[in-house]
FIDOSE-510630 format. One line per field, with one value per residue: residue number from 0; residue in one letter; y, z, x of N, C-alpha, C in turn. Coordinates in pm, whole numbers, plus 50000, padded with zeros to 5 digits. Last residue first. Layout:
N
seq <- [NUM / ...]
type <- [A / ...]
nv <- [Y / ...]
nw <- [Z / ...]
nu <- [X / ...]
cav <- [Y / ...]
caw <- [Z / ...]
cau <- [X / ...]
cv <- [Y / ...]
cw <- [Z / ...]
cu <- [X / ...]
REM end
This chain:
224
seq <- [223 / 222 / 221 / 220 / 219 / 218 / 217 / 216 / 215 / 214 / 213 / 212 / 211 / 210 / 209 / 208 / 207 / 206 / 205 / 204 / 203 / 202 / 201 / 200 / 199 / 198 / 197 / 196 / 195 / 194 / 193 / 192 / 191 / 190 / 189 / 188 / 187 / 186 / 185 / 184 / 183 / 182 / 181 / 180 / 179 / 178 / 177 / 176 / 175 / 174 / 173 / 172 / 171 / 170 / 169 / 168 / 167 / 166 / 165 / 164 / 163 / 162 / 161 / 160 / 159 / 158 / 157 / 156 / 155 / 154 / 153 / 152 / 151 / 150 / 149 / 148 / 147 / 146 / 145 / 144 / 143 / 142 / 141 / 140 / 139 / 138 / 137 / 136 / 135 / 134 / 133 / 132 / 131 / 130 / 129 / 128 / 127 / 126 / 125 / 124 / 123 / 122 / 121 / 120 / 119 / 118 / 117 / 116 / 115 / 114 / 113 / 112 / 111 / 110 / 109 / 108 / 107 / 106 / 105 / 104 / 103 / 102 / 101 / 100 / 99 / 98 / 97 / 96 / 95 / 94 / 93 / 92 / 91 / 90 / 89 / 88 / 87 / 86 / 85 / 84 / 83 / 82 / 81 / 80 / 79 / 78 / 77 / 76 / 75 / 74 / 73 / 72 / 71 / 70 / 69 / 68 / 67 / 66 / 65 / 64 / 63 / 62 / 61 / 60 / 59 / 58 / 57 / 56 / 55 / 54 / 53 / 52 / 51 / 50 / 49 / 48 / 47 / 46 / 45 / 44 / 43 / 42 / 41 / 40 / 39 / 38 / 37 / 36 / 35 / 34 / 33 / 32 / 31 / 30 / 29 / 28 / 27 / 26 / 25 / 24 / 23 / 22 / 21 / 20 / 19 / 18 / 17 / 16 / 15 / 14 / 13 / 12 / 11 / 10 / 9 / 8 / 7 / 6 / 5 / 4 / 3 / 2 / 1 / 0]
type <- [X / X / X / X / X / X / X / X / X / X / X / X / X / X / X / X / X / X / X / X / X / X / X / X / X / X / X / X / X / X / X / X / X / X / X / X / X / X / X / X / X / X / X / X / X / X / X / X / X / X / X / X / X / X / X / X / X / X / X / X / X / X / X / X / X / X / X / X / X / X / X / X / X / X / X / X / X / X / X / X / X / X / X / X / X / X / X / X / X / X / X / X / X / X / X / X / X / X / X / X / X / X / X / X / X / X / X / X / X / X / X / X / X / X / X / X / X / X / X / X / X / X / X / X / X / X / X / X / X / X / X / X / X / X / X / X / X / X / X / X / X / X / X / X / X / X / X / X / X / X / X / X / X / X / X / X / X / X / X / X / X / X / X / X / X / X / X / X / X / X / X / X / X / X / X / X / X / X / X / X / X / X / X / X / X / X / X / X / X / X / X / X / X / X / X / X / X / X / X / X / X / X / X / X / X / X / X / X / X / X / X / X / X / X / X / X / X / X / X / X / X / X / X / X]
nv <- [85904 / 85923 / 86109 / 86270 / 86141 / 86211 / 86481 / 86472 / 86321 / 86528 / 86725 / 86589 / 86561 / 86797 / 86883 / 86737 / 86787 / 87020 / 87016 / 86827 / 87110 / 87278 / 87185 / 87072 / 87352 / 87477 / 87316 / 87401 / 87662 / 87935 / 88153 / 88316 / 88475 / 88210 / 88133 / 88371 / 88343 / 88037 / 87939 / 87782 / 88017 / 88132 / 88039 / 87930 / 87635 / 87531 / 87492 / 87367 / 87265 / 87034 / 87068 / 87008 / 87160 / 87319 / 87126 / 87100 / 87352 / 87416 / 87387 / 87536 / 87788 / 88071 / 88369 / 88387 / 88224 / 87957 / 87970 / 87769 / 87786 / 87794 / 87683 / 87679 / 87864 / 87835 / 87768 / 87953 / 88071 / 87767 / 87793 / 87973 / 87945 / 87737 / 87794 / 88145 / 88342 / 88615 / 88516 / 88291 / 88438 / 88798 / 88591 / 88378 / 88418 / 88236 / 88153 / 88165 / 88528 / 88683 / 88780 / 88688 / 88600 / 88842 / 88869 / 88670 / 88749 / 89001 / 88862 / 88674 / 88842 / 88885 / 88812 / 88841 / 88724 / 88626 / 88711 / 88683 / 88959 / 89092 / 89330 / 89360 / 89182 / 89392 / 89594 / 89459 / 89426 / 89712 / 89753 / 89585 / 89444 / 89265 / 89197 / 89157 / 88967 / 88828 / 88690 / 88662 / 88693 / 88884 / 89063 / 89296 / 89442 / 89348 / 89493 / 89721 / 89748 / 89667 / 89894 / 90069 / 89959 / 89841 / 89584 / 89246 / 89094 / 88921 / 88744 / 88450 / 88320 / 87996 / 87864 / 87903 / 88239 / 88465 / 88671 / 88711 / 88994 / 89099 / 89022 / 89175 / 89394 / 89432 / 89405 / 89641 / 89793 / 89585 / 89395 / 89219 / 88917 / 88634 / 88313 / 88021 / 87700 / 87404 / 87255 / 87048 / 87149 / 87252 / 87490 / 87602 / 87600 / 87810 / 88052 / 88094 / 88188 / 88416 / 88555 / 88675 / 88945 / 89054 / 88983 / 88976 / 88944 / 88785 / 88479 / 88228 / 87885 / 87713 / 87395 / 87238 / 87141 / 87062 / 87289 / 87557 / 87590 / 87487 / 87698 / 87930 / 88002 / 88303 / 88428 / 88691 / 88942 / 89117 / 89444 / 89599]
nw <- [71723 / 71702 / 71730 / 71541 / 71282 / 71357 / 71233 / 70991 / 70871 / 70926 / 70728 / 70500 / 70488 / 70523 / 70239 / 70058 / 70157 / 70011 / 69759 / 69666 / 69760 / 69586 / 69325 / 69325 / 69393 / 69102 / 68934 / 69023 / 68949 / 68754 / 68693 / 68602 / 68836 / 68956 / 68770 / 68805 / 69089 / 69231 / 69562 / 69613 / 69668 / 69889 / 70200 / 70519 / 70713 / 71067 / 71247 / 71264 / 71438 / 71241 / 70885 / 70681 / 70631 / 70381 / 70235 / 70109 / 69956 / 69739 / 69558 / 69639 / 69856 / 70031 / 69972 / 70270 / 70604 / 70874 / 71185 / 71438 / 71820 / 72084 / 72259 / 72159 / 72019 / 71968 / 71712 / 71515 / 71373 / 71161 / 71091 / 70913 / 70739 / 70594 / 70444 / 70433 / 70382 / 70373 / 70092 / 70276 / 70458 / 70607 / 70834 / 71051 / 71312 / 71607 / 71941 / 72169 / 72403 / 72563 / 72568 / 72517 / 72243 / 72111 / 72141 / 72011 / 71753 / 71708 / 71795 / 71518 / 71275 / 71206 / 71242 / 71312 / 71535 / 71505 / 71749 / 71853 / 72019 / 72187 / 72289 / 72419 / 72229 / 72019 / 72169 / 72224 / 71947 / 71871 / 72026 / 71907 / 71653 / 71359 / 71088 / 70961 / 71134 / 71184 / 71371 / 71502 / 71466 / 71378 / 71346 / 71274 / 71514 / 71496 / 71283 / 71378 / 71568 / 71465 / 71307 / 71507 / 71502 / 71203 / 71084 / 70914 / 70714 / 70771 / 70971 / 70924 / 70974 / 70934 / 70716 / 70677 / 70665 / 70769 / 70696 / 70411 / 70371 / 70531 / 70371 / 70196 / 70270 / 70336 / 70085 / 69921 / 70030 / 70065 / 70248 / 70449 / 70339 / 70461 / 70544 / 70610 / 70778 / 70651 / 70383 / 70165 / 69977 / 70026 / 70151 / 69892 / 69793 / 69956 / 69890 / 69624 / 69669 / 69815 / 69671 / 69423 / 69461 / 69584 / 69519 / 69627 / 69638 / 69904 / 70094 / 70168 / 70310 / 70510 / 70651 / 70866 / 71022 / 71261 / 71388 / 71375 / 71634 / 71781 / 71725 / 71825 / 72107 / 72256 / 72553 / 72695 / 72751 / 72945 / 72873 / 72903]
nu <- [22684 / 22408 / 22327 / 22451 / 22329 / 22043 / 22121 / 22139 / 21901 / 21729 / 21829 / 21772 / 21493 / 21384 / 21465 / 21317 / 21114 / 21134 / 21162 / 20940 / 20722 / 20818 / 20762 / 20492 / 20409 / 20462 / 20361 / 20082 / 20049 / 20146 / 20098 / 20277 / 20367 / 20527 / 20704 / 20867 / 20896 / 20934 / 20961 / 21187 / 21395 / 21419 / 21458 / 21627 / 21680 / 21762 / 21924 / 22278 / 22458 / 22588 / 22556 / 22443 / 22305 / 22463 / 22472 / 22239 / 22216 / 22307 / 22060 / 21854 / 22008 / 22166 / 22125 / 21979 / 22006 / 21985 / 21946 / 22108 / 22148 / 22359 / 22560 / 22781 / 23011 / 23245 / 23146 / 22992 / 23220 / 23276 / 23049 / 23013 / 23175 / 23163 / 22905 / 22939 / 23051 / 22860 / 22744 / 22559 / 22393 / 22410 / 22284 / 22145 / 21940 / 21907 / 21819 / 21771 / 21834 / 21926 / 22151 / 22375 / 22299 / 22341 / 22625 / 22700 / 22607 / 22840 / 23000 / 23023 / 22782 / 22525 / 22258 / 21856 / 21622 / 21325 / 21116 / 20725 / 20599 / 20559 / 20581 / 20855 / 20997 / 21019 / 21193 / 21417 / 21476 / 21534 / 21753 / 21943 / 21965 / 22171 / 21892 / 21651 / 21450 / 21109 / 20812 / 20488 / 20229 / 19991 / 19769 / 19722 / 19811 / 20113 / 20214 / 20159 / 20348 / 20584 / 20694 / 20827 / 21123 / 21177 / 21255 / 21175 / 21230 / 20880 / 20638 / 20526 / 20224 / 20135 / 19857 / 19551 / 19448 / 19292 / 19516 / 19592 / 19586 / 19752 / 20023 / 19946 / 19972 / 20219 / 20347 / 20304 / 20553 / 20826 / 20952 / 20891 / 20828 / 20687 / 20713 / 20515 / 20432 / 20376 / 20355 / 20298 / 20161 / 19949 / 20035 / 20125 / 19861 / 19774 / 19961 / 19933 / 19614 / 19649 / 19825 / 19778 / 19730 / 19977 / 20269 / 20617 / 20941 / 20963 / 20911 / 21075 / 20992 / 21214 / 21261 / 21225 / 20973 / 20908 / 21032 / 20950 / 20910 / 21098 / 21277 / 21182 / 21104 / 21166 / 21310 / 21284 / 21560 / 21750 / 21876 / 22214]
cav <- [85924 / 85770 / 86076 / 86327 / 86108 / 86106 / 86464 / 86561 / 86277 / 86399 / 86729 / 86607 / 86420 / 86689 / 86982 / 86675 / 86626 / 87023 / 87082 / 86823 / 86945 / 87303 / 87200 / 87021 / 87271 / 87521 / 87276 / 87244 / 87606 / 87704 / 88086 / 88235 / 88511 / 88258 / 88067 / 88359 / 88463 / 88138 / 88006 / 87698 / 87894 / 88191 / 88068 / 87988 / 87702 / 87536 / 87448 / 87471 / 87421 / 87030 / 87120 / 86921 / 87117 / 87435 / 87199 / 87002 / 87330 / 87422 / 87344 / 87390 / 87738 / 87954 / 88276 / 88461 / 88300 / 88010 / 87946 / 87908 / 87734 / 87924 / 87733 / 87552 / 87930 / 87891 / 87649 / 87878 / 88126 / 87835 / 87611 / 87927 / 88093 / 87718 / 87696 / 88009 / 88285 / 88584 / 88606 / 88295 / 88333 / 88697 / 88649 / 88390 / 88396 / 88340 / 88094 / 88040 / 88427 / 88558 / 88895 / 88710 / 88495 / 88782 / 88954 / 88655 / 88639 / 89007 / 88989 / 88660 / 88895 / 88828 / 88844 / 88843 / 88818 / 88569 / 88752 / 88632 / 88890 / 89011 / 89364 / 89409 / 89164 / 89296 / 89633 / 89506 / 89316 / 89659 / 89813 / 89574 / 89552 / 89258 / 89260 / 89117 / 89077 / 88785 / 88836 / 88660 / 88668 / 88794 / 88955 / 89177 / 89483 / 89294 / 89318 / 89691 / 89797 / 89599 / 89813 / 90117 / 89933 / 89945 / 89696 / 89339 / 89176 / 88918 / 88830 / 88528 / 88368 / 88067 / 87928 / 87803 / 88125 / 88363 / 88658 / 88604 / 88869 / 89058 / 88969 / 88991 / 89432 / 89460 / 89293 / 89548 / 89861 / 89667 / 89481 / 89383 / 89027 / 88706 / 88435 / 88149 / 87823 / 87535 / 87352 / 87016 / 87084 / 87157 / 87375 / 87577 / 87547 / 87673 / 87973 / 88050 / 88052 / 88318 / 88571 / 88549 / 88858 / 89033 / 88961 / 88951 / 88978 / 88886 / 88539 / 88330 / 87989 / 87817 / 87492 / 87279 / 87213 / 86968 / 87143 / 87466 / 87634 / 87451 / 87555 / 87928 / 87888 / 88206 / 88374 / 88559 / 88897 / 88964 / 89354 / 89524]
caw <- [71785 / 71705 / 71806 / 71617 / 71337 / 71377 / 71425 / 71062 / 70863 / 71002 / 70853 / 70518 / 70522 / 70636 / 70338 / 70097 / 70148 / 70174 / 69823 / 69665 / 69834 / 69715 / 69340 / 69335 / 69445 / 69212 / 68934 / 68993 / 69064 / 68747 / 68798 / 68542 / 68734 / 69002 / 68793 / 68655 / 69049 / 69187 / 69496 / 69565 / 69528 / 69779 / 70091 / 70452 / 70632 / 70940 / 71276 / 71157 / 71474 / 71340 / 70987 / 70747 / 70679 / 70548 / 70292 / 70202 / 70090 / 69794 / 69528 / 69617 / 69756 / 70045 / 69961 / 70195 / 70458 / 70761 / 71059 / 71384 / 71714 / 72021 / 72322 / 72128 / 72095 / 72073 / 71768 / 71573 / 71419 / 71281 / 71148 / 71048 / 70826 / 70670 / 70574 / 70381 / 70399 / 70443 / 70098 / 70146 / 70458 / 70444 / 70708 / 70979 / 71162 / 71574 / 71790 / 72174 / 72229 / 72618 / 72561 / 72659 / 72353 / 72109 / 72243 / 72157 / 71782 / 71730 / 71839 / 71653 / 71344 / 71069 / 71282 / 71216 / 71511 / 71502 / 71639 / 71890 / 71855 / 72262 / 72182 / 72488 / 72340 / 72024 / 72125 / 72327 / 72036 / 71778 / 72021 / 72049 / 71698 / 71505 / 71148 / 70884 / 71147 / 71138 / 71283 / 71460 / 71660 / 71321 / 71487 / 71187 / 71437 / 71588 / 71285 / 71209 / 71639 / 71526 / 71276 / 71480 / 71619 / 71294 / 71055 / 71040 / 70712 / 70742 / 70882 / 70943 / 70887 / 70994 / 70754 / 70810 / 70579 / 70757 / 70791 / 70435 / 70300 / 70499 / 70511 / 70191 / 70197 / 70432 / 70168 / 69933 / 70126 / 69950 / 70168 / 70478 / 70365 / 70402 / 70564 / 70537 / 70791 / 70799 / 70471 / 70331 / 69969 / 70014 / 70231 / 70030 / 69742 / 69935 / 70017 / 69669 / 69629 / 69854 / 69762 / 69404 / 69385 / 69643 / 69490 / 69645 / 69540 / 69886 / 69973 / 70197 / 70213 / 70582 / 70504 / 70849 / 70832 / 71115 / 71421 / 71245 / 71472 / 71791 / 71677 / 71711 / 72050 / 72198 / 72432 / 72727 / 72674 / 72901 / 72949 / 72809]
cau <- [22832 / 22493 / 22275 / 22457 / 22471 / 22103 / 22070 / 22224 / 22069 / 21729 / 21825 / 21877 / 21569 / 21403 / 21531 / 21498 / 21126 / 21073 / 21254 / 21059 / 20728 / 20832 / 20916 / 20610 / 20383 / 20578 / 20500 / 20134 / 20047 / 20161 / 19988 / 20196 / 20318 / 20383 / 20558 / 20773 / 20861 / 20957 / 20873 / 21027 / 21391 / 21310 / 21524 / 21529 / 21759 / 21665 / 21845 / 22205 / 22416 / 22419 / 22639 / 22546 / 22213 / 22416 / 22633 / 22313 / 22099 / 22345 / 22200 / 21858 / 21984 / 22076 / 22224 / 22064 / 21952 / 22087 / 21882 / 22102 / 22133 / 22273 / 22437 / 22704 / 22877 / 23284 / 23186 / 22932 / 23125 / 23332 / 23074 / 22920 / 23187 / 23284 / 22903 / 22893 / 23115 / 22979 / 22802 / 22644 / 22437 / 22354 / 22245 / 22271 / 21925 / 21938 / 21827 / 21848 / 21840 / 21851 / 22024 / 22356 / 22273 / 22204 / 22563 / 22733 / 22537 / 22643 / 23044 / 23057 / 22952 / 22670 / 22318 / 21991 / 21744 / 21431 / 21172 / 20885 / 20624 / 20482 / 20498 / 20754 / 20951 / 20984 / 21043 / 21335 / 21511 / 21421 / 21637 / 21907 / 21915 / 22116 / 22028 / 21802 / 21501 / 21317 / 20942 / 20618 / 20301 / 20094 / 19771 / 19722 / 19685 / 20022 / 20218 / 20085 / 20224 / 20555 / 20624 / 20699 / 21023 / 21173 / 21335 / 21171 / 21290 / 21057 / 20738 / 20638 / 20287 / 20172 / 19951 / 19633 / 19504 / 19244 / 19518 / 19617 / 19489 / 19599 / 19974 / 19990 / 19843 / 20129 / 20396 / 20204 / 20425 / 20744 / 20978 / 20875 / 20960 / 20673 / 20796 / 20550 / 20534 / 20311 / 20457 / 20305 / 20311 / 19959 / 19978 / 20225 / 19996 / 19684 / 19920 / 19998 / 19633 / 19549 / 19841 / 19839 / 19620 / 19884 / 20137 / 20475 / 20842 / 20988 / 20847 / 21067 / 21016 / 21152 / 21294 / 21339 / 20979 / 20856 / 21089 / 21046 / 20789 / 20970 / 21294 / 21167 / 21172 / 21126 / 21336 / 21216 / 21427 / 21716 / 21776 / 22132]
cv <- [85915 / 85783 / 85896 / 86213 / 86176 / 86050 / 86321 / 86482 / 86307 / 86318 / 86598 / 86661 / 86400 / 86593 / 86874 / 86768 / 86662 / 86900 / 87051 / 86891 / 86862 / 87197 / 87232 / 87084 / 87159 / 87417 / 87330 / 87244 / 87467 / 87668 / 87911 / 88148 / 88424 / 88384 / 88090 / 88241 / 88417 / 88248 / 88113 / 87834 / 87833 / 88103 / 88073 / 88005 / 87830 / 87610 / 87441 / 87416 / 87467 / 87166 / 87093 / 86959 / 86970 / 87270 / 87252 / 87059 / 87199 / 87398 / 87322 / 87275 / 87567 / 87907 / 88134 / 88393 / 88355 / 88118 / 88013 / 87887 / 87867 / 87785 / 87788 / 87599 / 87841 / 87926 / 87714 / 87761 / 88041 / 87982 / 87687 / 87855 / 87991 / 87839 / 87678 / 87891 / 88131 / 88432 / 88652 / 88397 / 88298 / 88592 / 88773 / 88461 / 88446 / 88329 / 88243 / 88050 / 88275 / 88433 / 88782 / 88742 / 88573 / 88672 / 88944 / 88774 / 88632 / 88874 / 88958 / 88765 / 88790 / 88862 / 88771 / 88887 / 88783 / 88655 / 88703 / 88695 / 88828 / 88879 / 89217 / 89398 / 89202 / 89243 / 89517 / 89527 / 89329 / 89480 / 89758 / 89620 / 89574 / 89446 / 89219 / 89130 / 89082 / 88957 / 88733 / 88703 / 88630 / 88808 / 88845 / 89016 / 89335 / 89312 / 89276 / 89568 / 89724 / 89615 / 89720 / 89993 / 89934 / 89873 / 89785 / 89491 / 89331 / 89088 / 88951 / 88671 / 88442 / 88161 / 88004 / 87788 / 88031 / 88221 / 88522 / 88541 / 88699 / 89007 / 88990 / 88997 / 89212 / 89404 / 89301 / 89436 / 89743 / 89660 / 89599 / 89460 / 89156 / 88883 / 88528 / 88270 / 87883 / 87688 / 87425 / 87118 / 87043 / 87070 / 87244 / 87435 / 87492 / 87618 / 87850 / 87992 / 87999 / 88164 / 88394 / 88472 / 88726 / 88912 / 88914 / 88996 / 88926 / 88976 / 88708 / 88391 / 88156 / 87926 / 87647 / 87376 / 87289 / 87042 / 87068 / 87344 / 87600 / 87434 / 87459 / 87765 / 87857 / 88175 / 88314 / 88499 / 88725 / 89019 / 89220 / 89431]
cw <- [71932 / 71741 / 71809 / 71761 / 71460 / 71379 / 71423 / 71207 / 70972 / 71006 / 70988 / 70708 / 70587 / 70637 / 70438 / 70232 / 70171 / 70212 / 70018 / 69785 / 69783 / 69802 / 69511 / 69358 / 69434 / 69340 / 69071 / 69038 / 69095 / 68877 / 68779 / 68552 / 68646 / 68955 / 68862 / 68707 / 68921 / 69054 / 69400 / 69554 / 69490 / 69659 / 69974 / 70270 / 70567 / 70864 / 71166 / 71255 / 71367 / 71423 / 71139 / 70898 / 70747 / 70621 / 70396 / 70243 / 70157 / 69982 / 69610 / 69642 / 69755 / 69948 / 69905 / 70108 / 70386 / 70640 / 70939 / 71240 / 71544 / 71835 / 72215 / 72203 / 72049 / 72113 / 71887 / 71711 / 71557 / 71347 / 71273 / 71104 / 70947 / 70744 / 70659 / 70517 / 70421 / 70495 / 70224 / 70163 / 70408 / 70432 / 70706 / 70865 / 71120 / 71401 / 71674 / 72024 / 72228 / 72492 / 72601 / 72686 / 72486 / 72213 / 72196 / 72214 / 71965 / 71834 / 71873 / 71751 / 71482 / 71166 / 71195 / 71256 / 71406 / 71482 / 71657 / 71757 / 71901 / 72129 / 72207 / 72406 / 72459 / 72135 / 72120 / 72273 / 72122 / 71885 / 71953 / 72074 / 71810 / 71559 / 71260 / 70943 / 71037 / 71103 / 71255 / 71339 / 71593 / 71416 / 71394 / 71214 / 71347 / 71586 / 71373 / 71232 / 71501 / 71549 / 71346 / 71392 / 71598 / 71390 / 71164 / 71043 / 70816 / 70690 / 70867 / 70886 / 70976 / 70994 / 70850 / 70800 / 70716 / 70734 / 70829 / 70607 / 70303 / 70452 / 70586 / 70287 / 70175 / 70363 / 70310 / 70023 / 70112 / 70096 / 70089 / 70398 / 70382 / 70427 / 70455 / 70590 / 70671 / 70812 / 70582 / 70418 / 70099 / 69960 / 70189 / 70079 / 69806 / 69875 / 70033 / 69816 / 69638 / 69795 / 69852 / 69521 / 69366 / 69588 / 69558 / 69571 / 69565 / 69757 / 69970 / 70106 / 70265 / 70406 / 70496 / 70715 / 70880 / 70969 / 71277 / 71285 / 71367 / 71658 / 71674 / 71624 / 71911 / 72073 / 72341 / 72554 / 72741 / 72865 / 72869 / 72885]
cu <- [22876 / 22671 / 22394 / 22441 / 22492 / 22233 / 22113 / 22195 / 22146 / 21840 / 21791 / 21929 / 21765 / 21457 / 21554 / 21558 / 21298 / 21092 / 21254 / 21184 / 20849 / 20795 / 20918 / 20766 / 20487 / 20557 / 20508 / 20278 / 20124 / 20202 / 20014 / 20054 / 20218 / 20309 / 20489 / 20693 / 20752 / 20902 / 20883 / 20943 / 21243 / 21287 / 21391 / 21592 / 21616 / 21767 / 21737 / 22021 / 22301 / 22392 / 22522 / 22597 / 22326 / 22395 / 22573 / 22425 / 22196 / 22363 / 22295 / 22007 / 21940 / 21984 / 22182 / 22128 / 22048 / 22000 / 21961 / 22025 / 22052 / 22250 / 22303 / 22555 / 22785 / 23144 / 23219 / 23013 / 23052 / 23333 / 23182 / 22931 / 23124 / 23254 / 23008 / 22865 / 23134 / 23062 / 22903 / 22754 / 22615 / 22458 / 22332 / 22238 / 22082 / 21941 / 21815 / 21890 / 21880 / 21788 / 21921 / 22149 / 22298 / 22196 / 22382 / 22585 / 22604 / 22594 / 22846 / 23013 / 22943 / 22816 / 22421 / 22118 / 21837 / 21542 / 21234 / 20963 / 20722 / 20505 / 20454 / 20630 / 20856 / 20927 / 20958 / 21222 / 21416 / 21372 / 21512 / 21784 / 21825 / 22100 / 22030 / 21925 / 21668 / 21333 / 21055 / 20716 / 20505 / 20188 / 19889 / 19681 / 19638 / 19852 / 20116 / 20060 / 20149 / 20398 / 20571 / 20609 / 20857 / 21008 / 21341 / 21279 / 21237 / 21102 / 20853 / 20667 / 20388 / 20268 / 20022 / 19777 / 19512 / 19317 / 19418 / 19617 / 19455 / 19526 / 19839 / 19942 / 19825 / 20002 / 20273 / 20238 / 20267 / 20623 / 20887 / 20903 / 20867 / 20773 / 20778 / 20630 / 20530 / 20342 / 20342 / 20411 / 20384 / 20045 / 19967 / 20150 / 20081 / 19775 / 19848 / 19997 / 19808 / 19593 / 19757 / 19900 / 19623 / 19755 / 20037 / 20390 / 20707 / 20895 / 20879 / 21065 / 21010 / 21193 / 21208 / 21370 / 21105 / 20877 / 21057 / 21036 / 20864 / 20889 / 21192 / 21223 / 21128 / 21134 / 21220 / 21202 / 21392 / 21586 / 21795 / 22038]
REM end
């Protein structure tokens, strides 16, 4: 297995520990959700690989001042589309050594997904500081990752899946967490509707408590 040349995906979170992630896309609703974002004070978009218009987003939005992610990385061959686009970064739902290397030779940082001890070790030999927990929830939450995480202080981790308003201080307690992702501030019937307003608020809310909760985290860190 080659070392990769990591990158520091804590960096491109440092000021936005909440990392949306837009799956059901619209294209036509593409531009102005993005002027929304911005002006709910987010830098960062994760747009999913899901559907064939998720390509057709990420054009339209190659102008935006957004920096766009995108998500649910799969196969090597996409990489060559991402980089046409000129979008310098990925999340991957899985871990995939192969898809790991492609990356790297392509030049995209990717954040690797990973749900097994087993994975996340063999993302840090590979040269990984920071890795995506997914699907969050479903294996197990914040008690999985707390202890997941404690035989491997080297590797910090973004939580999905799962991951909720509701539930956002349980990940953000923990100090391995480095961000969290999640689909809540952007949802579906108001951006059908086009009520810019609210979702703006609900994603400058959400983005206010993500940092405060994370500033919590470090400062006990720092006072112990």
């Amino acid at each position: 297995m080659s070392r990769i040349l990591p990158f520091d995906w804590s960096s491109l979170l440092a000021e936005q520990p909440l990392l949306p992630v837009w799956a059901k896309v619209d294209v036509l609703a593409a531009p102005k959700l993005a002027t929304t974002l911005l002006e709910a004070g987010y830098k960062v978009l994760e747009v999913t690989l899901r559907q064939e218009q998720s390509w057709e987003v990420l054009e339209a939005l190659q102008s935006s001042k957004l920096t766009l992610v995108a998500g649910s990385l799969r196969h090597p061959d996409q990489l060559a589309r991402l980089q046409t686009l000129g979008i310098r970064w990925a999340v991957s739902p899985g871990w995939c050594p192969v898809l790991a290397e492609a990356a790297e030779q392509s030049g995209i940082g990717l954040l690797p997904g990973i749900s097994t001890p087993g994975e996340a070790m063999q993302a840090s030999r590979m040269g990984y500081q920071q890795v995506k927990l997914f699907p969050a929830k479903a294996l197990g939450g914040p008690a999985y990752l707390q202890a997941i995480a404690a035989p491997l202080p080297e590797l910090a981790f973004v939580a999905t899946g799962g991951v909720s308003e509701a539930n956002m201080a349980e990940w953000f307690a923990l100090p391995q967490i480095a961000a969290v992702g999640g689909s809540w501030m952007l949802p579906e019937d108001l951006i059908q509707q086009q009520n810019w307003q609210k979702i703006r608020m609900l994603a400058k809310t959400s983005l206010e408590t993500a940092k405060s909760l994370r500033e919590k985290t470090l400062q006990q860190g720092v006072d112990r």
